[in-house]
N, C-alpha and C positions, 0 to 999 in steps of 0.2 A: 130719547135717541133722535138725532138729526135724521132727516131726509135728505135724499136728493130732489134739488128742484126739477121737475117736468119738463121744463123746457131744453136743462142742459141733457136730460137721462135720453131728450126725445134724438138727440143726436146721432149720428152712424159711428158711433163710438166703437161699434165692435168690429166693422167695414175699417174703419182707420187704423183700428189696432192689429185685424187681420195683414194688411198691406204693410202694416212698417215692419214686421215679427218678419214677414213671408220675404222681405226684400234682405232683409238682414239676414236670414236664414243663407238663405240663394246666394249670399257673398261669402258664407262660412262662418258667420260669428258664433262664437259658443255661450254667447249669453246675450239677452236683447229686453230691454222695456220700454214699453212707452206708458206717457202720462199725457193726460189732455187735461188744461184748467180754463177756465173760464172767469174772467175781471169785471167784476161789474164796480162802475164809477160813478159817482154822480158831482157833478160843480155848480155852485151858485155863487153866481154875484154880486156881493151888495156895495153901493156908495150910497153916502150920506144916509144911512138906516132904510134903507130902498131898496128891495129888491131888482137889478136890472137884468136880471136873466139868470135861467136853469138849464141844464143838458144833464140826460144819464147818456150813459157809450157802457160799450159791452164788448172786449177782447175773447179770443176764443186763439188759446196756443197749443200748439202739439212739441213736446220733443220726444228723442230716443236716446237712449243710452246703448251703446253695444260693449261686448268683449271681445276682441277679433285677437288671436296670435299674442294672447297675454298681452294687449295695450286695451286702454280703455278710451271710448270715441262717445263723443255728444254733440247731438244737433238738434237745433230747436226752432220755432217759427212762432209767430203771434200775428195773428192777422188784421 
């Protein structure tokens, strides 16, 4: 069975989750989730069989879905 990595578990994942539930509550939605992902990338580049450079980067997005008055609404963000 997978794990969660440490570093994304160590996040205020349930402060995040708490605040978008509690925001969309507060407006009347009758349904609400959110999803937090995390991107990990890594590039390298080679000319001529030569390594000329590596970077990893690391995304961290949040969206939410709501149900509000029988419509369905989605917003999302990637940092």
């Amino acid at each position: 069975m997978a794990t969660i990595d440490p570093t994304f578990a160590a996040l205020p994942l349930s402060p995040i989750a708490d605040a978008a539930l509690a925001a969309a509550q507060a407006e009347g939605a009758g349904h609400a989730d959110v999803r937090v992902e995390r991107i990990k990338d890594s590039t390298i580049r080679i000319r001529d069989r030569h390594v000329e450079g590596a970077a990893d980067s690391e995304t961290v997005g949040l969206c939410v879905r709501v149900l509000l008055d029988g419509t369905w609404g989605f917003a999302a963000s990637a940092g």
